[in-house]
N, C-alpha and C positions, 0 to 999 in steps of 0.2 A: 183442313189443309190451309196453312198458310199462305199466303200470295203478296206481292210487293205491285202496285197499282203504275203504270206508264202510259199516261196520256199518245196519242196516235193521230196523223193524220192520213189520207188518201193520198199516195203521191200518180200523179198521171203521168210524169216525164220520166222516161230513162237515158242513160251514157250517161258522157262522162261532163259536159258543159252541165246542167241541169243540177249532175249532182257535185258541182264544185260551187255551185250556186248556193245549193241547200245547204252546204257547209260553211261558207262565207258569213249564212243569217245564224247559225248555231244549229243546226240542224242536221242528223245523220240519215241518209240514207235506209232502208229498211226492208226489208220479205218477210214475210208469214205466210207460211206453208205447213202443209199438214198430209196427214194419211188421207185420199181419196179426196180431196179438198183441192180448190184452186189458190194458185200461191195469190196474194194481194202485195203490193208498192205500197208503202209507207213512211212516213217520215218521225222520227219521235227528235226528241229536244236532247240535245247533248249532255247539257249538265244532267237533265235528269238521269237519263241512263247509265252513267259515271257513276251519280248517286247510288243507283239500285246495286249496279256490282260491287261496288266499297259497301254497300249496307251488305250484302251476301255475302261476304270476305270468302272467297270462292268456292262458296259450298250450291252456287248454281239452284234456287230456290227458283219456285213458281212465279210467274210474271203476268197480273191480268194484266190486259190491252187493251186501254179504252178508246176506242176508235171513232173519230169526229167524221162521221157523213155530209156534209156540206147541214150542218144542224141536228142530224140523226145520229143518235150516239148507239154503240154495241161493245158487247163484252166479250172477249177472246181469253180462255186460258192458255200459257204457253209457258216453255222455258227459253232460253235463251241458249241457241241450237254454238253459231260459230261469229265469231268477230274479227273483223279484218283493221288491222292498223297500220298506221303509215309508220314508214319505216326510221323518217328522221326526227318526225316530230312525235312520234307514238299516239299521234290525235286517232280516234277511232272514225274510220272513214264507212266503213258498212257493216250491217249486225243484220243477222239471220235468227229469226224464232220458230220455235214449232211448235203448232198449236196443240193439245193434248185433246184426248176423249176422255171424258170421266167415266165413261162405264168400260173401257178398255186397260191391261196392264199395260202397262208403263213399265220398261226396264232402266235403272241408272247404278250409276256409282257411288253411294252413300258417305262421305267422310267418315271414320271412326273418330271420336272424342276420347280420352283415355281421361280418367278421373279419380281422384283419391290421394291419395298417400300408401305405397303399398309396405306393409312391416316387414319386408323382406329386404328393401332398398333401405329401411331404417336401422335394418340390422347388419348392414354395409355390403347389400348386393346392389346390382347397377340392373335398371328397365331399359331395356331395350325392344323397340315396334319395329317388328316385320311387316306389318299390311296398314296402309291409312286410310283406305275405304274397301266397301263390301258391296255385291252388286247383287240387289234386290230387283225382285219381280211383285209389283202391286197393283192396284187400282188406284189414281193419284190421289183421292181419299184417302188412305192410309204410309203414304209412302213419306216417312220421317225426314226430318231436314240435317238431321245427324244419330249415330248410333252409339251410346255411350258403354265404354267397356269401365266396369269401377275393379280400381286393383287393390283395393282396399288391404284386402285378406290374403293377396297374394304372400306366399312366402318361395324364399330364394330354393330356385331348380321349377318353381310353378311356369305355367303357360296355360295362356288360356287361346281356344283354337276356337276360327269359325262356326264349327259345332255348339260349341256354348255360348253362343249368343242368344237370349230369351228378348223374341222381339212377337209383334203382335199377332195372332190367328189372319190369313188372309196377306201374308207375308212370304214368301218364297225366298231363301236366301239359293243365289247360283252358284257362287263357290265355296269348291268342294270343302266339308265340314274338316279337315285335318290339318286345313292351312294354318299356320299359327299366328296370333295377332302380336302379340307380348308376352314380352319373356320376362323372368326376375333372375338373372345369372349373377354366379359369383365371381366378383371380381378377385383376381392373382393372391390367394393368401389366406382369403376369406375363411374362417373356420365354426362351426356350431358353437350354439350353446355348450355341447357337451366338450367345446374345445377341440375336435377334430375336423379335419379338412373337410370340404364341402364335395362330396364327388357326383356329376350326371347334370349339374346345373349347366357349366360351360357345353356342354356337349348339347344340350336341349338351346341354349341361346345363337348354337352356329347351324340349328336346324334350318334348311332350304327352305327357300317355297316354290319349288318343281313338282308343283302339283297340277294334276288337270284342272279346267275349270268344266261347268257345265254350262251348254248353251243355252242362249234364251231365246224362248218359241214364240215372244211378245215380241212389239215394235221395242228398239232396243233405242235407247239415246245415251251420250257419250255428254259430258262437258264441255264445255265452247271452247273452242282451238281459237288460239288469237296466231295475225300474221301481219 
């Protein structure tokens, strides 16, 4: 499991004087909270946190915390739960993390990666994505920081659906297997090899995704809402 490292301090003071204070020195505000855990005040460094989500480009990766005790140091795993920004200047004014259990699933929203060159779009059909992430149940040990769909071999009228994703033993995928991720549809005119029209492609590329999902029966986490 990969992790991106953010220095922490203990913060003892809450409202709003205190924390316009810690903002003034470069400093954001902070909570770490957890399943049956008590939440901790903290403070981490502006830039650096900036850093960590431009280095995530918003695919919401793991966050150790490494937390200064007045010289005692500790290590918190976490993601990065919701972020609060100010509204004129966009400066991020409070962030919320939630610590993880590694022997516990973990529920999230996975990015889909799409990859390849597909011979379907070479042979003048157009790729079109219905779905850009997929929501996995894991142990945060196994749980990937993106899912890569390759359309390589895709040919035009293909779709490849939730169901065909091959991802690892110890992996739950929650939605339902017939969603479809990518299409290869023929664009207006498009004709075979053999010369004739392409029929069932456009029909499969204007396919819905009014599908059910299934619930998840893990602590479930969502990506950080900014405001």
């Amino acid at each position: 499991m990969e992790s991106l490292e953010l220095r922490a301090n203990i913060r003892t003071e809450s409202g709003k004087g205190p924390a316009r204070r810690l903002r003034a020195e470069g400093l954001v505000p902070a909570v770490l909270y957890g399943s049956g855990s008590e939440s901790t005040m903290l403070t981490v460094n502006a830039a650096d946190l900036i850093q960590i989500i431009r280095a995530e480009k918003g695919e919401s990766g793991f966050i150790k915390i490494v937390i200064d005790e007045g010289g005692k140091k500790s290590e918190r795993i976490s993601v990065l739960k919701e972020l609060q920004t100010n509204t004129v200047t966009k400066k991020i004014v409070h962030a919320d993390f939630y610590e993880i259990r590694m022997d516990r699933k973990l529920t999230r929203d996975v990015p889909i990666h799409i990859v390849g060159s597909s011979i379907g779009v070479d042979k003048g059909g157009e790729l079109k994505q219905f779905k850009r992430d997929v929501k996995l149940s894991c142990v945060p040990g196994l749980m990937p920081r993106h899912v890569d769909v390759d359309v390589t071999e895709m040919l035009i009228g293909d779709t490849v659906r939730v169901g065909d994703l091959k991802l690892a033993d110890g992996i739950d995928v929650l939605d339902a297997g017939n969603m479809s991720i990518v299409t290869v549809g023929a664009k207006r005119g498009t004709v075979s090899e053999e010369g004739v029209p392409v029929e069932g492609a456009e029909e499969a590329a204007k396919e819905p995704e009014l599908v059910g999902k299934k619930g998840a029966k893990e602590e479930d986490y969502s990506p950080p809402r900014c405001h």
